[in-house]
C-alpha positions as a Markdown table, in Angstrom:
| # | Residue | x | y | z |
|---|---|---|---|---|
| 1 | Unk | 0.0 | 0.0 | 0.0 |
| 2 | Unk | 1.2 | 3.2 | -0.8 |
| 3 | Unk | -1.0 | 6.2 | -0.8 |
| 4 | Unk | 0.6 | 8.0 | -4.2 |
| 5 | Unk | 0.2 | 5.5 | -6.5 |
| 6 | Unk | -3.4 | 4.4 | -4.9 |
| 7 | Unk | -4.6 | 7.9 | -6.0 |
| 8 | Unk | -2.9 | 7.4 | -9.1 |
| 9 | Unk | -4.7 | 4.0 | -10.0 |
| 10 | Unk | -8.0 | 5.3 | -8.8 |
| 11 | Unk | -7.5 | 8.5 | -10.8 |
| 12 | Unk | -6.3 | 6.5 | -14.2 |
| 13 | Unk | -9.5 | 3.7 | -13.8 |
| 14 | Unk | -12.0 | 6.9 | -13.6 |
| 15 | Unk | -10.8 | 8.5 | -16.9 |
| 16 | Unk | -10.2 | 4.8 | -18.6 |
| 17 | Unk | -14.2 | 4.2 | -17.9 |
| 18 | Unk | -15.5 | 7.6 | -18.9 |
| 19 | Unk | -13.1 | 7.3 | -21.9 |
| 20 | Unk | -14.9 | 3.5 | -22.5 |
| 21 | Unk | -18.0 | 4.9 | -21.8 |
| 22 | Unk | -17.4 | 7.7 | -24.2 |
| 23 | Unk | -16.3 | 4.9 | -27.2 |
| 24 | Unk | -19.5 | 2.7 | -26.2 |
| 25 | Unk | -21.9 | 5.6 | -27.0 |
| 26 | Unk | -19.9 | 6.8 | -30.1 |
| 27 | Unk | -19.7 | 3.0 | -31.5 |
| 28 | Unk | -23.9 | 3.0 | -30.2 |
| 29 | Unk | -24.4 | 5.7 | -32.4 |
| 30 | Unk | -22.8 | 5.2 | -35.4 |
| 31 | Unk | -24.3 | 1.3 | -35.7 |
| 32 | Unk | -27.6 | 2.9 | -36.5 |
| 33 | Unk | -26.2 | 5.9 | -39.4 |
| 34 | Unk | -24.6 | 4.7 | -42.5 |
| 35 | Unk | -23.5 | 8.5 | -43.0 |
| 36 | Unk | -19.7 | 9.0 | -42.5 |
| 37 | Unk | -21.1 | 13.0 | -41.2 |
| 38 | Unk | -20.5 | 13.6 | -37.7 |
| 39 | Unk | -23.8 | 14.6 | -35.7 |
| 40 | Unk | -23.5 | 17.3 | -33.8 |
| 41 | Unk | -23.9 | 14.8 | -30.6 |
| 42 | Unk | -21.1 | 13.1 | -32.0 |
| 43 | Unk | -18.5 | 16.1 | -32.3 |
| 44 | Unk | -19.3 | 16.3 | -28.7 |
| 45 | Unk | -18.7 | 13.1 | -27.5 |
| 46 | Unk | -15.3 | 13.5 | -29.5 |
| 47 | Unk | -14.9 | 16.5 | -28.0 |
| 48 | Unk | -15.0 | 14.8 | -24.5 |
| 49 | Unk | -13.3 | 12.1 | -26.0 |
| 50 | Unk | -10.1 | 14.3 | -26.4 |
| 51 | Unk | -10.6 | 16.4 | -23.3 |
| 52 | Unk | -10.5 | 12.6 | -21.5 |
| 53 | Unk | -7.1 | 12.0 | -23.4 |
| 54 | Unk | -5.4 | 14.9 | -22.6 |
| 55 | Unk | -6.9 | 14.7 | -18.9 |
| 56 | Unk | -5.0 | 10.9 | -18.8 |
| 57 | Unk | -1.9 | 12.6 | -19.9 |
| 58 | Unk | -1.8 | 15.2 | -17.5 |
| 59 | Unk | -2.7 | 12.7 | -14.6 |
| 60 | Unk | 0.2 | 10.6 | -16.3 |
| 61 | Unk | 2.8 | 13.5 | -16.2 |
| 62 | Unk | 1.9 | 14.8 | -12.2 |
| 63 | Unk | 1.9 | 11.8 | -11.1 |
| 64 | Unk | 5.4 | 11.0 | -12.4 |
| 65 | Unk | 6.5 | 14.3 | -11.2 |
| 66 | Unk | 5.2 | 14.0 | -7.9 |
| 67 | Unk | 7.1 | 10.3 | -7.8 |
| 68 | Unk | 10.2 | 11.3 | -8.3 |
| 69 | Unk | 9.5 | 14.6 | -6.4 |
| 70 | Unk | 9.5 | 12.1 | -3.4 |
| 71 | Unk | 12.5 | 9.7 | -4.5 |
| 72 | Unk | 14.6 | 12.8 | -4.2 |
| 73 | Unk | 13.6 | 13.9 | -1.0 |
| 74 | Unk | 14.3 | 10.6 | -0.1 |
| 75 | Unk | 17.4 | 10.1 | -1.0 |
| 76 | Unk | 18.2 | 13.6 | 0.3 |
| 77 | Unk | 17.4 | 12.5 | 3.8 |
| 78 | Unk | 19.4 | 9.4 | 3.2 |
| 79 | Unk | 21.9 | 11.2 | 2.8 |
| 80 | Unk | 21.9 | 13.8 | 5.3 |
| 81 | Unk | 21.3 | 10.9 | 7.9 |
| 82 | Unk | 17.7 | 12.1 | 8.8 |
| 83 | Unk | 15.2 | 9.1 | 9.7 |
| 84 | Unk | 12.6 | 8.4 | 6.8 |
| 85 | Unk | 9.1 | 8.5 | 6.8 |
| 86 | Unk | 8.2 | 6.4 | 10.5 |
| 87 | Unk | 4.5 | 5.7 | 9.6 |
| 88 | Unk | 5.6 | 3.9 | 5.9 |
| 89 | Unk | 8.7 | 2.1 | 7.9 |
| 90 | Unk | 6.1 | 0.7 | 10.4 |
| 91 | Unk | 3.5 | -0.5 | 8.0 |
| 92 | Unk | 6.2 | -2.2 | 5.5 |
| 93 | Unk | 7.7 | -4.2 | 8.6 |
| 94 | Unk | 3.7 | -5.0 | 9.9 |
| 95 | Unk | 3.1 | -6.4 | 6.5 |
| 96 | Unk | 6.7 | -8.2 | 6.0 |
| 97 | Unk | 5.7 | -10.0 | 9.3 |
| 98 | Unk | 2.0 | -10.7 | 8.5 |
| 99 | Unk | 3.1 | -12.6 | 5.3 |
| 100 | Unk | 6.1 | -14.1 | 7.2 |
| 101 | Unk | 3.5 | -15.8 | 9.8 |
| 102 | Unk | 1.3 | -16.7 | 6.3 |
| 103 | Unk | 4.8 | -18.6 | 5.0 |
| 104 | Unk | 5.2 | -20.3 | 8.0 |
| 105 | Unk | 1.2 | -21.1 | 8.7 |
């Protein structure tokens, strides 16, 4: 568990099933028209089809950012000798021994 890239998956499924969502009604709407002219429902639903896009990009790019943003400050502390993050330190050794007792079970 770590709360960064939690946010990250939970912010990456909501734009992968509006984008879905936006393909199902687009595909839903052109199995009825034998036109190859765009309706103006369609434009917006590609519209909001791009707007999704660049909105998974940009969630892409911060994310990334703010990842290495905190490998940095990690290492920094390393190497300044300050003690790391106490609460993550805790929780990695509560769940190294959980599925150590699981092993051994």
């Amino acid at each position: 568990y770590y709360p960064l890239y939690e946010r990250l998956d939970l912010a990456l499924t909501v734009l992968l099933s509006v984008l879905l969502v936006c393909g199902m009604v687009l595909y839903a709407d052109d199995a009825g028209a034998s036109g190859a002219r765009l309706t103006p429902q369609d434009q917006t639903v590609v519209v909001f089809v791009f707007v999704t896009i660049a909105a998974l990009v940009t969630v892409a790019v911060v994310f990334v950012v703010l990842d290495v943003r905190e490998i940095r400050g990690e290492r920094v502390r390393r190497a300044n000798g300050l003690p790391l993050d106490e609460s993550f330190d805790t929780q990695t050794r509560a769940t190294v021994i959980e599925l150590m007792s699981d092993v051994h079970d």
